[in-house]
N, C-alpha and C positions, 0 to 999 in steps of 0.2 A: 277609651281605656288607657290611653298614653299616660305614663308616669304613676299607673296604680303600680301599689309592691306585687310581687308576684309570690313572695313569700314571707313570713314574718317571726319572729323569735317569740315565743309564746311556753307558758308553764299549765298545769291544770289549774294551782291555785290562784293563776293573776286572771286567766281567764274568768273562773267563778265570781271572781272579787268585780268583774265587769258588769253584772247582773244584778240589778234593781226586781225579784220576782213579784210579779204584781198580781196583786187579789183585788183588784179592784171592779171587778163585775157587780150591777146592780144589787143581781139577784142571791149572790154568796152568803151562805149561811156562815152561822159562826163556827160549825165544823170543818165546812170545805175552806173557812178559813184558816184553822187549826191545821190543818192538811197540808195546805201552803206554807205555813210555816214550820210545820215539819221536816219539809223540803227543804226550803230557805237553810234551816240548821244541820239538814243532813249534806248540802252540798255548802255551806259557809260562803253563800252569797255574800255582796255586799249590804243590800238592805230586802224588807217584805215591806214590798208599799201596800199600803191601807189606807183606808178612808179613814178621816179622824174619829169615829164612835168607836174604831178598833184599836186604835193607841193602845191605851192601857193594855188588852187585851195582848198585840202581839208584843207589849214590853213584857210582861209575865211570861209569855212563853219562850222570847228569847233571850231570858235572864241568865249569864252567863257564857253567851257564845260570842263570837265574831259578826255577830248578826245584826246590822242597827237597823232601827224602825225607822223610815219614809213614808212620812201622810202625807198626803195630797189639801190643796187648800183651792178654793174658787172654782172646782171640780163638778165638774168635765167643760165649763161653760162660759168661763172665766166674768159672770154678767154679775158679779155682788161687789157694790162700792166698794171701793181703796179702805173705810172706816172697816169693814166686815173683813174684809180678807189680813187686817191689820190685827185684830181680835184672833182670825182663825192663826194667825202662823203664832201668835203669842201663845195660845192655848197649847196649839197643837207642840210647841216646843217643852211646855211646862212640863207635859202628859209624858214628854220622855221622845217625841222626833228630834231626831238627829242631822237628817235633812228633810228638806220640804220641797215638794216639787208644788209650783205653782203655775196656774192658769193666768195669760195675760189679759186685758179686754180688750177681744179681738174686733167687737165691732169698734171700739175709740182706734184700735190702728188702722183699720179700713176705711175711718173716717181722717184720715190723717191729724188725730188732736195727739201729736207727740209730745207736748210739754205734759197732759195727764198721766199718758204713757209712761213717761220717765218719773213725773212723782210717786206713782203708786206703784213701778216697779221698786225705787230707790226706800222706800216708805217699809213694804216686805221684807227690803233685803236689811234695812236697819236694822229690824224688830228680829228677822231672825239670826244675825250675827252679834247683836246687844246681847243674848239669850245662850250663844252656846253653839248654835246649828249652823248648818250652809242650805243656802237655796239653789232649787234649779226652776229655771223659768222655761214653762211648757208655752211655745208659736202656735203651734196648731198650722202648720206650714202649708194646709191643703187648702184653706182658705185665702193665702195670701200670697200677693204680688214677690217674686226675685227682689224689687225695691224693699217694699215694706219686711221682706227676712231680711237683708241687709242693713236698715234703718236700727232693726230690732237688737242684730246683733251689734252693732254702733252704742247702741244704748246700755244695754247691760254689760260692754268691756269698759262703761264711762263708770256705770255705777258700780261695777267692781264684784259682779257675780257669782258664784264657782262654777255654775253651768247653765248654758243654753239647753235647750231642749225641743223636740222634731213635734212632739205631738200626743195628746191624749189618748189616739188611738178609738177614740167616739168620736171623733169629728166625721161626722156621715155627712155624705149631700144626695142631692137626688138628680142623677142625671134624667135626658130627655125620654127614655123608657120608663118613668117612672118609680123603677125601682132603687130605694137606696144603696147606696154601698161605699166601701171606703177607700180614698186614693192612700199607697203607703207611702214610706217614707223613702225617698226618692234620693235614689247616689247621688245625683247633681244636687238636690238641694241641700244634701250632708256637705258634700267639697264647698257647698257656697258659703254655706257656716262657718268651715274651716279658714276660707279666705279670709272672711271678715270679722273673729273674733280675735280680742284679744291673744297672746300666748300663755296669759295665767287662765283666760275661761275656757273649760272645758263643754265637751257635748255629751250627751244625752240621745241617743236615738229610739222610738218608739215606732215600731206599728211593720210586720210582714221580719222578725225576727225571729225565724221556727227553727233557725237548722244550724249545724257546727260551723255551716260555710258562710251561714249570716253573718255568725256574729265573727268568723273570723275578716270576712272580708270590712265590717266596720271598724274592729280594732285595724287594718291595715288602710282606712280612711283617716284614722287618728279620733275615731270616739273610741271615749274614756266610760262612759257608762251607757246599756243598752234596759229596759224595760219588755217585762217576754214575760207569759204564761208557760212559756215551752221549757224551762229551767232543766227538769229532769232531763228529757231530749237528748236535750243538747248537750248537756257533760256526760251522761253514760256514752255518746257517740265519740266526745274527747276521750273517753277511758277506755272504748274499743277501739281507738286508734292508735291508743298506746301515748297518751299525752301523759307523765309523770308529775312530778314534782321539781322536776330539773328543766329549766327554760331549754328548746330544741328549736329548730326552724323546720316550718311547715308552710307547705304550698297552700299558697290564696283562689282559689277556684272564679274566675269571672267570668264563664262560658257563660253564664243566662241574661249576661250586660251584656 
């Protein structure tokens, strides 16, 4: 824990603005998506990530707020050719995404083929900066080597990204119990990002982000955007703690590291 901040100068509205809320469950009707973005508008997130069939969808809904729309593209699995995820970020920009979080292919990084790696990142990130938007490229960090996050992050400060990003948050494995489950997203492997990204690309964190202290102690990692179901949560708990509208310093909680 040496050299975390202990405390950090924080506002209620930079906070909100940190939150990517994500409706991205298989099984999400187009209510319980409605619902989410109700949210999304009631506390003026930064974006309501959706799946590309709900673009339009959450552009209608959040037509005239502070709310931009984030689809997901090559989702959850990153496995459809550079030619398909090149289509999806085109479309998905026309529809009205604003940013794109995208899925890298994580078996080509496991197989160490990084020149495909860097085309089909740099390929997305044309298509969706020719267009209007900023991408953020989802690692999927549980599957991979300290090298390979490192390699990764090397790569999209070359091709000139807005953000890296920890993970889908469906990356399951199956340990030797048999049962699935999912590793989160690991303070060490955030600081290693930090090490090795550029200073204009920013991070992205996903996965075990439920509580005020999460996302506070991320924003005192230096990410800039986090991905959470937990939206409501977590800023009624900033508003019961009396967080305003006026930047305040408040203590970083690190007992459970």
């Amino acid at each position: 824990m040496a050299g975390r901040p202990t405390t950090i100068n924080i506002s209620f509205p930079s906070l909100a603005k940190m939150i990517d809320h994500s409706l991205l469950h298989p099984t999400m009707t187009d209510d319980e998506v409605l619902a989410g973005l109700e949210t999304s508008k009631k506390y003026n997130v930064a974006t309501a990530c959706v799946k590309p069939y709900h673009i339009l969808f959450a552009k209608k809904h959040l037509a005239g707020t502070g709310v931009l729309v984030c689809p997901v593209i090559g989702f959850p699995h990153g496995g459809s050719t550079p030619e398909v995820k090149v289509f999806e970020a085109k479309r998905a920009v026309y529809e009205g995404g604003k940013e794109v979080d995208y899925v890298i292919n994580i078996g080509r990084v496991r197989s160490g083929k990084w020149e495909f790696v860097k085309h089909e990142i740099s390929r997305v990130n044309e298509m969706v900066v020719e267009d209007g938007a900023i991408l953020k490229v989802i690692f999927e960090n549980e599957y991979l080597t300290e090298y390979e996050i490192i390699k990764l992050c090397n790569i999209c400060t070359e091709v000139g990204v807005a953000y890296v990003e920890t993970s889908t948050s469906y990356g399951f494995y199956k340990p030797t119990s048999g049962d699935y489950d999912y590793k989160r997203a690991a303070i060490s492997r955030l600081e290693l990002m930090r090490k090795h990204v550029g200073p204009d690309v920013k991070i992205k964190a996903v996965g075990d982000v439920r509580t005020l202290d999460d996302l506070l102690r991320m924003r005192a990692l230096g990410v800039s955007r986090v991905g959470t179901t937990d939206t409501a949560a977590i800023l009624e708990e900033a508003i019961h703690r009396g967080m305003g509208t006026e930047s305040r310093s408040v203590e970083v909680n690190w007992d459970r590291f």
